[in-house]
C-alpha positions in Angstrom: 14.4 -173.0 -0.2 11.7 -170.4 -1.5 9.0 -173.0 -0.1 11.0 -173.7 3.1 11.0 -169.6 3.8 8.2 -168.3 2.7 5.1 -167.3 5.0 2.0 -165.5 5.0 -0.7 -163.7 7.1 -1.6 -167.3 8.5 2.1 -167.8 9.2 2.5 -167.3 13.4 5.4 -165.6 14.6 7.1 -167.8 15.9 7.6 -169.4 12.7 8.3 -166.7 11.0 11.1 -166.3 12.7 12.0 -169.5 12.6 12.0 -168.9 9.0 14.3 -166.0 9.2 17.1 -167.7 11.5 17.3 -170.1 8.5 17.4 -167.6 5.5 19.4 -165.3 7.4 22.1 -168.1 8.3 22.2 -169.9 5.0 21.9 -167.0 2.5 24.3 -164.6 4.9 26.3 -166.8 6.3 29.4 -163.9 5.9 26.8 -162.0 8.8 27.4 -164.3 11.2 31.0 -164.3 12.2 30.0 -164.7 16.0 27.3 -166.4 17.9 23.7 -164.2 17.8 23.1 -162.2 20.9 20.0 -164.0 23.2 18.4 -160.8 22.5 18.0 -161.0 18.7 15.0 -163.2 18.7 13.6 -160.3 20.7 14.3 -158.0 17.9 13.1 -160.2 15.1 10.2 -160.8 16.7 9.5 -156.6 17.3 10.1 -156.3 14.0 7.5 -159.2 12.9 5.0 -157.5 14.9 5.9 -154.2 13.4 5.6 -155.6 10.0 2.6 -157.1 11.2 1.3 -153.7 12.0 0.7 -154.9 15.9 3.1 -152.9 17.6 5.6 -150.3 17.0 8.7 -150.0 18.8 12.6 -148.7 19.4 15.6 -150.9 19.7 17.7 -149.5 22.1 21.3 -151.6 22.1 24.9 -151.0 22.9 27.0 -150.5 19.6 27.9 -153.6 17.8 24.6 -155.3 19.1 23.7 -155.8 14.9 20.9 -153.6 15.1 21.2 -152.3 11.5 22.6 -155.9 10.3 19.3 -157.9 11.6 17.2 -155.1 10.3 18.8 -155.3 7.2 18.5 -158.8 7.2 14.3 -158.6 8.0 13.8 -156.3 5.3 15.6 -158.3 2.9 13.7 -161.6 4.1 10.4 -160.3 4.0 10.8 -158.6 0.6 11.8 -162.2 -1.0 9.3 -164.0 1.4 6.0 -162.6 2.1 3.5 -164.3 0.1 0.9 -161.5 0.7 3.2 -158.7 -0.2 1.2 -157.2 2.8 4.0 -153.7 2.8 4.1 -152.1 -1.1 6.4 -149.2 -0.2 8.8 -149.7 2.7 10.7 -146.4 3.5 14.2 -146.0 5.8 14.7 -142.8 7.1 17.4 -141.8 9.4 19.2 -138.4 10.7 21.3 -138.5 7.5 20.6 -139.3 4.2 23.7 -141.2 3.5 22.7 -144.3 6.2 19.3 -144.6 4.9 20.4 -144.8 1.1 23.6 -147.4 2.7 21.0 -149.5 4.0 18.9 -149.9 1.1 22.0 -150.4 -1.0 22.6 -153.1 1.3 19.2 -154.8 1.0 19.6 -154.5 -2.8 23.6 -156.6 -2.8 21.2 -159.0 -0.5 18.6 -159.0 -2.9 21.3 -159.8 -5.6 23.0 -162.3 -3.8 20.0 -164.4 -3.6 19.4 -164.5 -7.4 20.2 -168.2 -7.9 17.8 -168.8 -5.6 14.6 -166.2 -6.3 15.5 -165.1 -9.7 15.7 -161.3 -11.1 13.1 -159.8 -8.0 13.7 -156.4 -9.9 11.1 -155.0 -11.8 12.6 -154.3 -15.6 11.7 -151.5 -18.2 12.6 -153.3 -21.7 16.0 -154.6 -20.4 16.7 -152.5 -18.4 15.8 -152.3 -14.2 13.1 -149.6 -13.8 15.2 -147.4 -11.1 19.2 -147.8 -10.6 19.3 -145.7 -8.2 20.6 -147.1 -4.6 18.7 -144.5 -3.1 15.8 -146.8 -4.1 14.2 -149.6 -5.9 11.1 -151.8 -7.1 10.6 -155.4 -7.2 8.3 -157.2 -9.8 5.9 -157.6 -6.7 5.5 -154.1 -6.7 7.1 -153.4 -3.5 9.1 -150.8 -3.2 12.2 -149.8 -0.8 13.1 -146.0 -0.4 15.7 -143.7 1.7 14.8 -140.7 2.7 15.8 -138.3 6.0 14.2 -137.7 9.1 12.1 -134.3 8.8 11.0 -135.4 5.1 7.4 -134.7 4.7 5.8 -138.0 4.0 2.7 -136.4 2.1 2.6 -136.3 -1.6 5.1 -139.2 -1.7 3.4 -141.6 -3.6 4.2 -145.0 -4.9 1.2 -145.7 -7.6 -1.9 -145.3 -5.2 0.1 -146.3 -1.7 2.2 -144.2 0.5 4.8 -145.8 3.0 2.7 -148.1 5.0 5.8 -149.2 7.0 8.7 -146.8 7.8 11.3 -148.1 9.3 14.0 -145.2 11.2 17.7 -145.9 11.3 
């Protein structure tokens, strides 16, 4: 599975997200209690490009479109996936503090859920996980994922010698 979804900066988009419609369907399958929108592939594929550092941009959906759920979903995905490791500190900011910390809370139960598959991802301190905090965590790849709010000054946040390079706002 960890061959079948993995990628890297060679990996095309389209296959990427290929990759993502099957680790998102056979890790999450309690996700998908209806058929996927026609416009999710859309999203996944903004949000590879954003990843990718090609384009930004804003998804814009009626409610219950699974805007956070396929976002949540990504972030979980590339975090256990990317080969390059190409984003080290991933931060989610949103209006208040509360969603941001419930969305990486999520990613971390996803990250969890997988671990018969990828193994402990978290980085460990002795026996013990580095941070605990849901507010925020770091993986053995070094990659870290953060909450914060919108307004938050980014400078002087600093994770070992990176700042955010992808922010992502909820």
């Amino acid at each position: 599975k960890k061959e079948l979804f993995g990628f890297d900066s060679n990996t095309d988009d389209q296959t990427i997200l290929k990759k993502f419609k099957y680790f998102a369907r056979s890790c999450y399958p309690h996700y998908f209690q209806n058929k996927s929108a026609p416009f999710h592939d859309e999203m996944v594929l903004n949000y590879i490009q954003s990843y990718n550092g090609i384009k930004n941009g804003i998804e814009i959906a009626f409610r219950g479109a699974a805007k956070t759920s396929i976002l949540k979903l990504f972030v979980t995905f590339v975090l256990l996936n990317d080969r390059d490791v190409k984003r080290k500190y991933i931060k989610i900011l949103a209006k208040d503090l509360k969603n941001a910390v419930q969305f990486v809370t999520d990613v971390y139960n996803n990250l969890v859920k997988v671990e018969i598959t990828y193994g402990d991802v978290f980085e460990l301190q002795g026996d013990l996980k580095q941070e605990k905090r849901m507010n925020s965590f770091t993986l053995k790849n070094s990659a870290k994922l953060t909450a914060g709010t919108v307004g938050q000054t980014q400078r002087g946040h600093l994770q070992d010698a990176y700042r955010p390079d992808w922010v992502l706002f909820e």
